[in-house]
N, C-alpha and C positions, 0 to 999 in steps of 0.2 A: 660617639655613642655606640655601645655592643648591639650585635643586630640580635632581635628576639628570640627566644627559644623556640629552635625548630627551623633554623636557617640555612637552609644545605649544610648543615653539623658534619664533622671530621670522624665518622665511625673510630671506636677501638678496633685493634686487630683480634678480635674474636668472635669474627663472623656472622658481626652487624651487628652486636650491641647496642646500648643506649649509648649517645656520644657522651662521653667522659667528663668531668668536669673537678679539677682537686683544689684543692685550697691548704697551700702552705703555712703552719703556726706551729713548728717542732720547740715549743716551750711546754710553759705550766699549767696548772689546775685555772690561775686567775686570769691566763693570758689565754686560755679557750672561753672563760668566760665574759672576759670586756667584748670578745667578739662574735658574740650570740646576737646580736642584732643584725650584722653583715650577714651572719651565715644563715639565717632567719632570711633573710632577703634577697638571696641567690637561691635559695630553696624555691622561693614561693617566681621568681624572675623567670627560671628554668627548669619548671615540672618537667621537662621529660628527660634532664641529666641523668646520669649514673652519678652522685657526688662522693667524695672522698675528700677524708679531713687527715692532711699530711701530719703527724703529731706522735710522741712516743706511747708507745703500746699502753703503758700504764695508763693511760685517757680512756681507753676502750670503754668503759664504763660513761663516762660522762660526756663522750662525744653521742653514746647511744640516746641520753639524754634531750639532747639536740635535736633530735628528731631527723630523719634523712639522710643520715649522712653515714657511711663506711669511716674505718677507720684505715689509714694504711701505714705504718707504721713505719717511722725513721727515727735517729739518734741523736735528728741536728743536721748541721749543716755541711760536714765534712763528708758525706757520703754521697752517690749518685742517688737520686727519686728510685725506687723500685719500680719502675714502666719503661713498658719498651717506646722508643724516636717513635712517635708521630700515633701515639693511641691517645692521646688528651687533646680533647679538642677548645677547651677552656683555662686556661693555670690562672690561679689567683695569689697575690702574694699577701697574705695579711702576715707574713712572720715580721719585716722590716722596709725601711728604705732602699732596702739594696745596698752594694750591687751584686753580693756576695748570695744572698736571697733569690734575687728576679736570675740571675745567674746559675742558682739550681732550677729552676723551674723551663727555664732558656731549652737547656739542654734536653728536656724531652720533644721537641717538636711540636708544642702547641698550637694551634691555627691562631690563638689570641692568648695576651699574656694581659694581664689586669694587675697594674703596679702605679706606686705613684713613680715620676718624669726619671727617667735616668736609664742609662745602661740599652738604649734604639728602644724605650717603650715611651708612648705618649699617655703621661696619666698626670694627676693634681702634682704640686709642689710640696714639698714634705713640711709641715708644720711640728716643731718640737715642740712647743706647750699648746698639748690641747689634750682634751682629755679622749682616752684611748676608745672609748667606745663610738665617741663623733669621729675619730680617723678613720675609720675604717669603713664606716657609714658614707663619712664625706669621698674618702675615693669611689663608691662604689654609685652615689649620686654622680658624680664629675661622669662616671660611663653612663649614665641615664637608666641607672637602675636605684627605684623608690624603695627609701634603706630608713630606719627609724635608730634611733639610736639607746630609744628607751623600751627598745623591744626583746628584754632581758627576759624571759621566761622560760622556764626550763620544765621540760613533761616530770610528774613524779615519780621515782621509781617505784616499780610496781611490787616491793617489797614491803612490809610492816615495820614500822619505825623501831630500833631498839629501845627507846625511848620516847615516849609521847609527851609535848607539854611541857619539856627542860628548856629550863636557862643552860644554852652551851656556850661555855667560854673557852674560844677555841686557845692553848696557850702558847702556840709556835709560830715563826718565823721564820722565812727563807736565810735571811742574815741578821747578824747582832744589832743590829742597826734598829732591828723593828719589833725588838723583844721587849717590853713593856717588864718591866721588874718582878720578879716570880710573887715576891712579898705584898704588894702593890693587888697584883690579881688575887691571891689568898684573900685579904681582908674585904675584895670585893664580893667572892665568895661568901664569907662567912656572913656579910650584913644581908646577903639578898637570901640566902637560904636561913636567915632568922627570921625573914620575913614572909617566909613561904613558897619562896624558890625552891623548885627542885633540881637542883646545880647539875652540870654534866661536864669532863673535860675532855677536848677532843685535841687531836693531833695526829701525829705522824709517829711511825716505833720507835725512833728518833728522841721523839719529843716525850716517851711515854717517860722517860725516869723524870724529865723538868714537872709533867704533869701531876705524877705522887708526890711531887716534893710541895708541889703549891698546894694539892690535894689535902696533904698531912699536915701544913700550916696552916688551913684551914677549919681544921678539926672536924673532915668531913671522911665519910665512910670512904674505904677503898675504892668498894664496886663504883663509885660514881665516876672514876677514871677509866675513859672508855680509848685515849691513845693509842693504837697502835695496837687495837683491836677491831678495828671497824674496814670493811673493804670500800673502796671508793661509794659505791653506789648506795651503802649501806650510811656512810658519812652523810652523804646527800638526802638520803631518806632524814636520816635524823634532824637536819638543819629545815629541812620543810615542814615537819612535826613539833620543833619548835617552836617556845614562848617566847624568848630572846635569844639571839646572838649577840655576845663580846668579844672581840677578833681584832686583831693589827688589819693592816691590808693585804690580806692573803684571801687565798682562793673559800674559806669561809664565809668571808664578809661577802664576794661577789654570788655565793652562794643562796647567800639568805636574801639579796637582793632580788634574786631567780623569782624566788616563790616569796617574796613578798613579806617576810619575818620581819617582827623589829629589829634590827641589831645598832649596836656600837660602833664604831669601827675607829680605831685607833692610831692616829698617822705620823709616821717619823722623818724618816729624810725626804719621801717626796709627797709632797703635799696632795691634796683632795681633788685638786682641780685636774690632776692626770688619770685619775683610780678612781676617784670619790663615787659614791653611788649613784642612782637615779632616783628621780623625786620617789621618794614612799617615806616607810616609817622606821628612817636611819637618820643617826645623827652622827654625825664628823665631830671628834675631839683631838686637837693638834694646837703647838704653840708657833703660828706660823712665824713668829717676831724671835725665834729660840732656833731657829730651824738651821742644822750646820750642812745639809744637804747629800752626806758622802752617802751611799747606800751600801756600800760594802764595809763602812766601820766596821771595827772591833768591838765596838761601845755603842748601847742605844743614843740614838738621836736625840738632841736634849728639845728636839721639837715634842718629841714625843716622853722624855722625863717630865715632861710642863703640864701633864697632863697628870692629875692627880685622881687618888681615891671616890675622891667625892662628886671630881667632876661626874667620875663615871657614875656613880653611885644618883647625881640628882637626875642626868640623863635620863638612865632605867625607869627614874619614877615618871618621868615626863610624857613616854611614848605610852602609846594604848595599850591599855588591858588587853589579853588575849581573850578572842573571838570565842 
């Protein structure tokens, strides 16, 4: 069990600081988000940390979110932590198993390392299907720290929504694998804003030529294409101002789970039980009996081909009217 916060703590070297405490996840938008419950519960376990959330600088926005936490900015794993041996008096490993992970964190001189079993650390045993917001929950239970897992909530940014009240369907995807057919999203489009949706398309700059494209089969006004125009926190605002989200399983969907949106969420190679949201007002559409598993295909996922027009379409009608 970690001893209480406020335990003869291992000062940083700048002459007496709060003792330190970082927490490693150098990934994505969705992979800070399945772990807002952990980080939620190291918050509230060790009020008098200094904490820091190890992760690439473009988070800055959305770890502010978080509430408490610093950002410190790395590119991954090939690099040393930015801290000098022996000013962390806590390391947390929520990036992975190890041992390449617990092994950057090793190396600053922490007085305690928080990892699941491997590499001289005494922690849980690594569970490959589970879903990611109980793993991180669960190792932080195994050190006798009260961790919830459905403790998703994110502060609102203190900005005005671009949009109040939009259906956003976010249209991008980290890989091929979880791109949902552009045509497919178009005619989702077009029936909910006959119905009096006021449609919005989000993404990444990236994503912004896939967005006019689905935009303009949809026979919807340009301006509703907001890809690749929006700053993180400004994305954020808008998915909390939000009537619906429709989203693959991207940092979207974990988004609108935050603040409590209805959304869709659409799942292709890995299924719900790893990502899937938390009880509210989300529905999971996936053909898990179709499901071909690669996540790095070149081709959507025919788990997620299985998933049609209308599915989506009766979904939207099913979940509650906005507030």
């Amino acid at each position: 069990m970690l001893p209480r916060a406020g335990m003869s703590p291992q000062t940083a070297e700048d002459g007496g600081a709060r003792p330190r405490l970082v927490v490693l996840r150098a990934l994505g938008l969705g992979d800070l988000l399945v772990a807002v419950p952990a980080l939620h519960a190291l918050r509230r376990a060790f009020p008098h940390h200094h904490l820091l959330y190890a992760s690439p600088e473009w988070l800055a926005d959305a770890v502010e979110l978080v509430g408490g936490y610093g950002l410190l900015p790395v590119r991954g794993l090939d690099e040393p932590l930015p801290l000098p041996r022996g000013s962390v008096d806590i390391a947390v490993n929520l990036h992975g198993k190890g041992p390449q992970s617990t092994a950057l964190l090793q190396e600053v001189r922490p007085r305690l390392v928080v990892a699941h079993h491997g590499r001289g650390v005494d922690g849980p045993g690594w569970v490959e299907d589970l879903n990611e917001r109980a793993r991180w929950t669960r190792l932080l239970q195994w050190h006798g720290i009260a961790a919830d897992p459905h403790d998703v909530s994110l502060d609102v940014p203190p900005i005005a929504a671009r949009v109040a009240g939009a259906t956003v369907i976010h249209v991008g995807a980290a890989f091929a694998s979880r791109l949902w057919p552009a045509d497919r999203f178009a005619k989702v489009a077009r029936r909910l804003s006959d119905n009096g949706h006021r449609v919005v398309f989000t993404g990444s700059s990236q994503e912004r030529r896939r967005a006019l494209e689905i935009c303009d089969q949809a026979g919807l006004a340009g301006s509703a294409v907001l890809a690749g125009s929006l700053q993180l926190r400004e994305f954020a605002a808008c998915v909390a101002a939000a009537r619906l989200v429709i989203s693959a399983d991207t940092g979207a969907a974990h988004l609108a789970s935050a603040y409590g949106r209805p959304s869709i969420v659409l799942f292709g190679p890995v299924g719900p039980g790893r990502w899937g949201p938390p009880p509210g007002p989300h529905v999971v559409l996936t053909r898990d009996d179709l499901r071909r598993g690669d996540p790095f295909a070149d081709s959507p996922d025919p788990a997620l081909l299985g998933v049609t027009v209308e599915d989506v379409l009766l979904a939207a009608a099913g979940l509650p009217p906005e507030p």
